[in-house]
Backbone as numpy.savetxt, mean C-alpha at the origin, in Angstrom:
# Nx Ny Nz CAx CAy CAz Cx Cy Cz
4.98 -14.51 8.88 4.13 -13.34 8.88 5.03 -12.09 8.88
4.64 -11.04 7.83 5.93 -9.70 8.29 5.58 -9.20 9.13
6.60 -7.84 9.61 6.61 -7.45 10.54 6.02 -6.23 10.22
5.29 -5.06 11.17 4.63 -4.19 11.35 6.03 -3.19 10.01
6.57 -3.45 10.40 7.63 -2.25 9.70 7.82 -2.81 7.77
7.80 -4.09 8.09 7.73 -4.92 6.61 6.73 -4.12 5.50
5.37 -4.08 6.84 3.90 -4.58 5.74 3.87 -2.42 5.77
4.27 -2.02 6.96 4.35 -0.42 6.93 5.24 -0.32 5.06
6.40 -0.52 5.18 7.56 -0.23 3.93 6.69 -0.79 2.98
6.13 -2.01 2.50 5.74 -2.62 1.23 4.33 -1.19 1.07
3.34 -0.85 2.26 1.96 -0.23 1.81 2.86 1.23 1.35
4.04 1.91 1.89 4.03 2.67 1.12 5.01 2.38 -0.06
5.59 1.67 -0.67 6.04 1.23 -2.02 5.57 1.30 -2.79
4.31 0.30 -2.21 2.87 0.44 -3.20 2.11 1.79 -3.74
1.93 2.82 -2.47 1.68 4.11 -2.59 2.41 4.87 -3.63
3.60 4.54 -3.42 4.67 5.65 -4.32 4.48 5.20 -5.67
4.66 4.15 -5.82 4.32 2.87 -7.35 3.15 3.59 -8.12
2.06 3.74 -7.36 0.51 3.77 -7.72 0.28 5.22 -8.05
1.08 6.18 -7.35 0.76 7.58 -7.72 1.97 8.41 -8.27
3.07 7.71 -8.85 4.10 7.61 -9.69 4.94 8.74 -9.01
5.38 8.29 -7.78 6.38 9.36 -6.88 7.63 8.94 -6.88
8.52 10.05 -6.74 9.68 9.58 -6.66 10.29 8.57 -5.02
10.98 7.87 -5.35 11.32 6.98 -3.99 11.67 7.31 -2.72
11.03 7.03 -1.82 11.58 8.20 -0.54 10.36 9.11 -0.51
9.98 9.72 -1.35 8.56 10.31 -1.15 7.85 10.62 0.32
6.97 9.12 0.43 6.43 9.18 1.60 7.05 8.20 3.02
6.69 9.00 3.86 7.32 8.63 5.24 5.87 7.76 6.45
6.49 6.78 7.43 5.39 6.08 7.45 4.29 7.19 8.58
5.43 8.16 9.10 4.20 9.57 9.64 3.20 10.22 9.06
3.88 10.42 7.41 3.17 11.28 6.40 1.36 11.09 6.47
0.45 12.48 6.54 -0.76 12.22 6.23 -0.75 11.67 4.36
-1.44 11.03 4.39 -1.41 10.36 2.84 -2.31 11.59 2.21
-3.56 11.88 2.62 -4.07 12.93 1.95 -3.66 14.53 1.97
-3.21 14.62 2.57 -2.40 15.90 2.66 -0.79 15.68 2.09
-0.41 15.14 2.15 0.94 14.86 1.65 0.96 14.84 -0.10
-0.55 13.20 -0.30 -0.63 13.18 -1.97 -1.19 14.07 -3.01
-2.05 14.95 -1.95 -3.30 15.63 -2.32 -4.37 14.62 -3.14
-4.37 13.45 -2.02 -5.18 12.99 -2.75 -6.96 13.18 -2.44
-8.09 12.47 -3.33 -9.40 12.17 -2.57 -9.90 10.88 -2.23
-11.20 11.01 -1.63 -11.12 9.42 -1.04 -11.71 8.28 -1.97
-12.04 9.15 -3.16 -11.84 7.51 -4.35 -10.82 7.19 -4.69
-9.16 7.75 -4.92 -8.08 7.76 -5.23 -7.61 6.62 -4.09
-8.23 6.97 -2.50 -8.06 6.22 -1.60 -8.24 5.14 -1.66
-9.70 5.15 -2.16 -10.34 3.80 -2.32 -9.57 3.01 -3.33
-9.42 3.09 -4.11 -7.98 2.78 -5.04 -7.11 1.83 -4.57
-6.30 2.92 -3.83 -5.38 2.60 -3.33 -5.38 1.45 -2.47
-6.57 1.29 -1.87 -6.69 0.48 -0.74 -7.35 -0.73 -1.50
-7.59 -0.65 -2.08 -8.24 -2.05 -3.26 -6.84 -2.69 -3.69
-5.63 -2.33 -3.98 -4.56 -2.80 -4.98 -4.06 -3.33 -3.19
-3.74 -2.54 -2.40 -3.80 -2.78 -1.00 -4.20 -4.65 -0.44
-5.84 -4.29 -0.55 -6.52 -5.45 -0.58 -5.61 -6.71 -1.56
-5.84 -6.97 -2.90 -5.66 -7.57 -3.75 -4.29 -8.16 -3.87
-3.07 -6.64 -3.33 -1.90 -8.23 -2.89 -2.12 -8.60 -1.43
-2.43 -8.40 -0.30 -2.32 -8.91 0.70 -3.24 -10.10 0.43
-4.12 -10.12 -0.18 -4.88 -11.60 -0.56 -4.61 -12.74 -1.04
-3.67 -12.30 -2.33 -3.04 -12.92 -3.47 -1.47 -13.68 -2.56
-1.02 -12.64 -1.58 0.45 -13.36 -0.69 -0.51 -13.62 0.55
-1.64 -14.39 0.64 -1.91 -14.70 1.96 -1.74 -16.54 2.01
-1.35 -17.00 3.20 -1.11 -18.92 2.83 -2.51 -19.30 2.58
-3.62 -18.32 3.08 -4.99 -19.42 2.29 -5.00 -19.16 0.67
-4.81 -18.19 0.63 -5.06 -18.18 -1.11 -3.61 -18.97 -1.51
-2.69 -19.12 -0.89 -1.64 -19.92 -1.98 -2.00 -20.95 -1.78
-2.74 -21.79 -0.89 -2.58 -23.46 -0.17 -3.76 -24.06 -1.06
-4.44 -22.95 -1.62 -6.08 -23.23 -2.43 -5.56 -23.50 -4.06
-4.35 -22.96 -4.53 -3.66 -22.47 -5.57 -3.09 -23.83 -6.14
């Protein structure tokens, strides 16, 4: 299972990836909406691709696979 700091570093990777920032960008303090200027469908977004790998790397979905 990762660690709080693992799954912290991979959600913002993902963040920076998804809203095409440069690396280093965001910090795990940073407000995301104030920082990205983002809104909360952009959120919703975000949190769907969010969803979809933590599902896809979870051992029930690989053990079903």
């Amino acid at each position: 299972m990762p660690t709080l700091q693992q799954t912290t570093q991979e959600v913002l990777n993902l963040a920076t990836t998804h809203f095409k920032l440069a690396p280093g960008t965001l910090a795990p303090e940073d407000d995301f909406f104030k920082k990205l200027g983002i809104d909360s469908l952009q959120t919703l977004e975000l949190l769907s691709r969010i969803e979809t790998i933590s599902t896809s790397n979870s051992p029930i979905t690989k053990s079903k696979a």
